[in-house]
C-alpha positions in Angstrom: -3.0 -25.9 -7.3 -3.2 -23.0 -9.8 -1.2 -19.7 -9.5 0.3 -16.5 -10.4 4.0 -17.1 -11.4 6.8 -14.5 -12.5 8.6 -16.6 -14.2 11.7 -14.0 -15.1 12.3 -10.4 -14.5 10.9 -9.9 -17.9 7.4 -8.5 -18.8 4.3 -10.9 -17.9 2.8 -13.6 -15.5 1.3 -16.9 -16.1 -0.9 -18.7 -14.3 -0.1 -22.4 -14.1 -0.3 -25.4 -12.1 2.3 -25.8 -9.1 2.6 -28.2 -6.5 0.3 -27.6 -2.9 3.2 -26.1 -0.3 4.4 -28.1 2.1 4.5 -26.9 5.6 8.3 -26.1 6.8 9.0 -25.7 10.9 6.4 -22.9 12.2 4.6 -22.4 9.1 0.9 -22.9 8.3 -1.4 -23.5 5.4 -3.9 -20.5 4.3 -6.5 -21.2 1.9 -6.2 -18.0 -0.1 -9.8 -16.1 -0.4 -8.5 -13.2 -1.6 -5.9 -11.2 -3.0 -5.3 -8.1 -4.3 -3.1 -6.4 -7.4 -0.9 -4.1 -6.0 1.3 -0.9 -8.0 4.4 -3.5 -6.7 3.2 -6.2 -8.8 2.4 -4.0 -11.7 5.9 -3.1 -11.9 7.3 -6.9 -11.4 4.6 -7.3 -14.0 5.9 -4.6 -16.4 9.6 -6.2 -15.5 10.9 -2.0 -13.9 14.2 -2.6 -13.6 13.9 -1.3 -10.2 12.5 -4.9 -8.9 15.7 -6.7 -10.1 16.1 -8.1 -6.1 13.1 -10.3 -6.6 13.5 -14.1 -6.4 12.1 -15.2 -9.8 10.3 -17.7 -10.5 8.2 -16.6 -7.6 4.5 -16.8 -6.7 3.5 -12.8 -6.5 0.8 -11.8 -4.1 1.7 -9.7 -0.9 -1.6 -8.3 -0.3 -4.3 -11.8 0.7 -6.3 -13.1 3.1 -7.6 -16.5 3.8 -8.5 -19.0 6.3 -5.6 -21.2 8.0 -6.5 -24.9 7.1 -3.4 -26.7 8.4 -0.7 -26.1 10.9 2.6 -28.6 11.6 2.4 -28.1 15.1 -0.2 -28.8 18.0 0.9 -25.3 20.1 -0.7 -23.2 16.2 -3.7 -25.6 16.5 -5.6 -22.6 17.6 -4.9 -21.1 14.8 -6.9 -23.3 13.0 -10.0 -21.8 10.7 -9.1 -18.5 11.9 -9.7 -16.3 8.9 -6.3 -14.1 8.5 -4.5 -11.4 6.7 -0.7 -11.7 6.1 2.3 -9.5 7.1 4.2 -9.8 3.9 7.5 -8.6 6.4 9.2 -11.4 8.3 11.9 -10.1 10.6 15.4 -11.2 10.5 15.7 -11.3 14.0 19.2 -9.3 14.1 19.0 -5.7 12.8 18.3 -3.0 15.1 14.9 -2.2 13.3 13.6 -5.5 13.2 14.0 -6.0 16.9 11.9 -3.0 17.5 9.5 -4.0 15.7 10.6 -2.0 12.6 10.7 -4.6 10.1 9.3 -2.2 7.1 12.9 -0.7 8.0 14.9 -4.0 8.0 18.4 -3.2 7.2 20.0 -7.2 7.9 22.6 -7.8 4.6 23.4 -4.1 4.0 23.5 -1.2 6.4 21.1 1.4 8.2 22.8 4.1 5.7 21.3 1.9 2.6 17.8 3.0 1.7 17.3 -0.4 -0.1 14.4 -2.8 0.0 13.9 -4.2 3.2 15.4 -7.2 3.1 12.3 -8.4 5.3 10.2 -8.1 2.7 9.6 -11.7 1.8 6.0 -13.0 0.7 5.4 -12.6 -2.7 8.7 -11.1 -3.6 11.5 -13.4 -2.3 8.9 -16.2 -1.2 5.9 -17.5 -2.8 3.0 -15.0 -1.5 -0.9 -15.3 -2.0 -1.5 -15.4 -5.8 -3.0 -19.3 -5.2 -5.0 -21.2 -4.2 -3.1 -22.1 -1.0 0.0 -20.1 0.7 2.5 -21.7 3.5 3.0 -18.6 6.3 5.0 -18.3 9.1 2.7 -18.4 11.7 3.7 -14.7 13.2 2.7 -13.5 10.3 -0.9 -14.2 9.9 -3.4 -12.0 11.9 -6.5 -12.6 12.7 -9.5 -10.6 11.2 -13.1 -10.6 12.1 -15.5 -12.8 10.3 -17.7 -10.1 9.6 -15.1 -8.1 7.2 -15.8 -8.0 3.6 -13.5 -10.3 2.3 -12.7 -8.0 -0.8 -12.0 -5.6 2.1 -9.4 -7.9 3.7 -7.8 -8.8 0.7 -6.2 -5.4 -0.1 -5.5 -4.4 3.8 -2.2 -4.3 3.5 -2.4 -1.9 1.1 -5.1 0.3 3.1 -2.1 -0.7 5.4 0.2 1.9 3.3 -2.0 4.9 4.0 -2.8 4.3 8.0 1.2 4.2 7.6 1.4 7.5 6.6 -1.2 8.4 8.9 1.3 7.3 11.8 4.0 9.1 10.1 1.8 12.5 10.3 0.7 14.6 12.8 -3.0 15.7 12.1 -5.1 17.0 14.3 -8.7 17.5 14.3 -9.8 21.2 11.5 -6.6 21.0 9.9 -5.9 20.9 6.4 -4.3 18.1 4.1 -4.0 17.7 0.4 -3.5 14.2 -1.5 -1.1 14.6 -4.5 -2.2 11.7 -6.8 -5.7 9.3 -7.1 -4.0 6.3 -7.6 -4.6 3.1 -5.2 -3.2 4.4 -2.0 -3.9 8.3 -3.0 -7.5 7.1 -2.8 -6.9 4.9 0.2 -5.5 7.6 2.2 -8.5 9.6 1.2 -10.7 7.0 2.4 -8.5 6.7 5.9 -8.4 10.7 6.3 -12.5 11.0 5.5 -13.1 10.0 9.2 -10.2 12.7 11.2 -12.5 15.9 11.1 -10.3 17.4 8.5 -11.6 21.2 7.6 -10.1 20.7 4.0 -9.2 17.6 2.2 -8.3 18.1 -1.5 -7.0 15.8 -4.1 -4.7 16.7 -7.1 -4.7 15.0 -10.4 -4.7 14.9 -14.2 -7.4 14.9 -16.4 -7.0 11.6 -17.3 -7.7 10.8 -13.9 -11.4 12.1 -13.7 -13.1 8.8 -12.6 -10.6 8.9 -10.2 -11.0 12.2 -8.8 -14.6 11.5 -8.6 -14.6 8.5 -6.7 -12.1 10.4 -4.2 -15.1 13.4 -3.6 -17.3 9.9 -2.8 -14.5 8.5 -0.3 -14.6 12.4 1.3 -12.7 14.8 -0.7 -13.9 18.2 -0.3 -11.6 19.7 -3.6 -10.4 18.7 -6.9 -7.7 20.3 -8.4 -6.5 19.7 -11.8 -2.9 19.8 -12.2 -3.1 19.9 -16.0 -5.2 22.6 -15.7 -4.3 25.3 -13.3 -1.2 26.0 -11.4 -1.5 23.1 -8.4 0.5 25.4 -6.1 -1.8 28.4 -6.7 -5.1 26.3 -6.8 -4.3 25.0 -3.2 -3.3 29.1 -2.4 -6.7 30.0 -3.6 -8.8 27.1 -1.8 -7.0 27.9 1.6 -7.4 31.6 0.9 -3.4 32.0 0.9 -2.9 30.3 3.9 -1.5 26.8 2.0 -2.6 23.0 4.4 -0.9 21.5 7.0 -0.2 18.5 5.3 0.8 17.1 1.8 0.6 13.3 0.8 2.4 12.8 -2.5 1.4 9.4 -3.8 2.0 10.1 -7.4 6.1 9.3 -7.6 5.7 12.3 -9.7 9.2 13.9 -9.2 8.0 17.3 -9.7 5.3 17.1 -7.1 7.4 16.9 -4.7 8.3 20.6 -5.4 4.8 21.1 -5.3 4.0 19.5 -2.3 6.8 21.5 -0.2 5.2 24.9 -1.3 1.6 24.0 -0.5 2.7 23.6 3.1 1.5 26.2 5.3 4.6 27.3 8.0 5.2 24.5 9.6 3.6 22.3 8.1 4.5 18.9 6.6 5.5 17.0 3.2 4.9 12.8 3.9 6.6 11.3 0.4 4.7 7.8 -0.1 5.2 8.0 -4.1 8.7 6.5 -5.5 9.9 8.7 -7.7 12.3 7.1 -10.4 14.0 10.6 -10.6 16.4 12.2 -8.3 14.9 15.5 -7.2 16.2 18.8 -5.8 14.0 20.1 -3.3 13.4 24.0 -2.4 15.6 23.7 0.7 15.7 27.5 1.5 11.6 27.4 1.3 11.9 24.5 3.5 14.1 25.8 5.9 12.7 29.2 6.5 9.1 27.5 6.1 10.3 25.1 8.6 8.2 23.0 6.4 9.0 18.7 7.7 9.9 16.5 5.1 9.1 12.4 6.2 9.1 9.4 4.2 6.3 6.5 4.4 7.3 3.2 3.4 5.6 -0.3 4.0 3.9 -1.1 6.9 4.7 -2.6 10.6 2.7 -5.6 12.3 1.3 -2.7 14.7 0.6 -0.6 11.4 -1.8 -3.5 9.9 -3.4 -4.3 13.6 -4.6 -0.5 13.6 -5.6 -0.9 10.0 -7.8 -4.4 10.7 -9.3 -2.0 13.6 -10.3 0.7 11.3 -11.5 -1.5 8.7 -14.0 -3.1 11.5 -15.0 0.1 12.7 -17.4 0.4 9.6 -16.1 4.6 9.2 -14.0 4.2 6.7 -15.5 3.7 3.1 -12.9 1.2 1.9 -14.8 -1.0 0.0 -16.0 1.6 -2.7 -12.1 1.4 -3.8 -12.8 -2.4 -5.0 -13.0 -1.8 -8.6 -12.6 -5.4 -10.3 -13.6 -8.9 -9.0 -12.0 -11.6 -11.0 -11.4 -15.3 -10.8 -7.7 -16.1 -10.1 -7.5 -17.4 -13.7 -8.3 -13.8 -15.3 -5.2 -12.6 -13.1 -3.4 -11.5 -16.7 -6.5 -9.7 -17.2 -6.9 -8.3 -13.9 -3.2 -6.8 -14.5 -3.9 -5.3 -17.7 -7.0 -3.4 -16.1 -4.2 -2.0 -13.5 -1.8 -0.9 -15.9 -3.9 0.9 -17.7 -5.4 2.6 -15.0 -8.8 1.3 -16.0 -9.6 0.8 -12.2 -8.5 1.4 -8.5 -8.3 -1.9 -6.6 -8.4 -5.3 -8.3 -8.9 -8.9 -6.6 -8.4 -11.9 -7.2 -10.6 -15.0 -5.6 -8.9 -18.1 -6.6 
């Protein structure tokens, strides 16, 4: 079968010819319809030295769907033509967070007090994932979706999966106000998610650079653009909420700097969710946040609830999620496919092998 191999921890991808999986105990075959690029595998792409923990030579591809066409044992038989999604995050089945259900949090091999990788994080970083034509799964880790989803739709759910996360994480409320540092992939995605939540303001910050971007995010539901190469973010958001600053920032850029920025847009009491990694240390206003009582949260991965909520809202038909599909391409234009992403020429890019 064909697929997307990194080969070393050195720049590129090739796509080649590997062997068909064979099942192990409790897996099952998916026949992989489609599969999205993610900003993960743009780094293992670009070899960031940050992704030195991943297996190479390994199959990318975390974010796939497909249909199960072979199972190893009779009790998955129903399993069989379901069409699934995959939770890239297999539980180790002994830290504290993976036996409640926490397995974005997975702390087995180090320590709660490490804020490394999850160690659960295992398809298409430490185990071949979906960038194939056929991927061997554990079988708690497909789910099933509806027939009726886009596929292009189900292919990049996990990473729609990202911003329902960060929903979770917040606390919104129908007529408050929320600002979206960043229009990258899950900027947009989380604009997409929030468009539906009877938000009274919902502005999105970015560059110049960035104005297809920005556009696309006042089609998903934006009500304001704010260029932060422009005008001073900070004030801009002071201005649109007549002084009174939102009740909740999103920073999705990794942007070290907006992470300043994000704490002083809060109104009082209001809150700072940090999905962006930033490859920078950063020293945050911590008398603004204190007397502000402004709460700071981080967002990272998804849970196998997460990606159950996220299938529902894709179904629901609310939530404009296929106008982030940017690129369709055959899984042998996957070197292509990553050049559009590193260059920012698009939003979400799949692959259909």
């Amino acid at each position: 079968m064909k697929a997307v191999v990194k080969a070393t921890r050195d720049h590129g991808v090739e796509v080649k010819e590997v062997e068909t999986p064979k099942l192990k105990e409790n897996e099952v075959l998916v026949q992989v319809e489609a599969v999205s690029i993610c900003g993960s595998d743009l780094h293992m792409y670009e070899g960031m030295r940050a992704y030195e923990w991943v297996a190479t030579p390994v199959i990318l591809g975390h974010e796939f769907a497909g249909r199960v066409v072979g199972v190893n044992k009779p009790e998955h038989e129903h399993l069989l033509n379901s069409r699934v999604i995959i939770n890239p995050y297999v539980a180790c089945g002994e830290c504290a967070n993976c036996l409640r259900g926490r397995t974005n949090l997975c702390d087995h091999g180090k320590g709660a007090m490490d804020k490394v990788p999850a160690k659960s994080l295992q398809y298409g970083f430490r185990q071949n994932g979906g960038m194939a034509e056929y991927a061997a799964i554990h079988y708690k880790n497909v789910l099933p979706i509806p027939e009726t989803m886009p596929i292009e739709v189900a292919g990049m759910l996990e990473a729609l999966g990202i911003g329902v996360r960060a929903l979770e994480r917040a606390d919104i409320l129908p007529g408050d106000t929320a600002v979206v540092i960043g229009p990258g992939p899950i900027g947009l995605s989380l604009i997409a998610s929030l468009s539906s939540l009877g938000l009274k303001k919902l502005i999105v910050t970015g560059l110049s650079v960035d104005e297809e971007r920005l556009q696309l995010a006042k089609e998903l539901g934006a009500t304001d653009i704010v260029y932060a190469d422009q005008v001073n973010d900070v004030e801009a958001i002071s201005e649109l909420t007549h002084g009174q600053g939102v009740d909740h920032v999103f920073e999705t850029s990794g942007f070290h700097q907006s992470m300043v920025s994000g704490v002083r847009m809060c109104t009082k009491g209001g809150e700072l969710l940090l999905v962006g990694i930033s490859a920078k240390e950063t020293v945050l206003p911590s008398n603004e946040i204190v007397r502000g009582e402004v709460t700071v949260k981080g967002v990272y991965g998804v849970t196998e609830q997460t990606l159950k909520r996220t299938i529902a809202m894709a179904s629901s038909g609310k939530f404009p999620y296929l106008k982030l599909v940017s690129h369709v391409l055959p899984l042998e234009k996957a070197v292509e496919g990553f050049e559009v992403g590193v260059q920012k020429q698009g939003v979400k890019v799949i692959l259909k092998p």
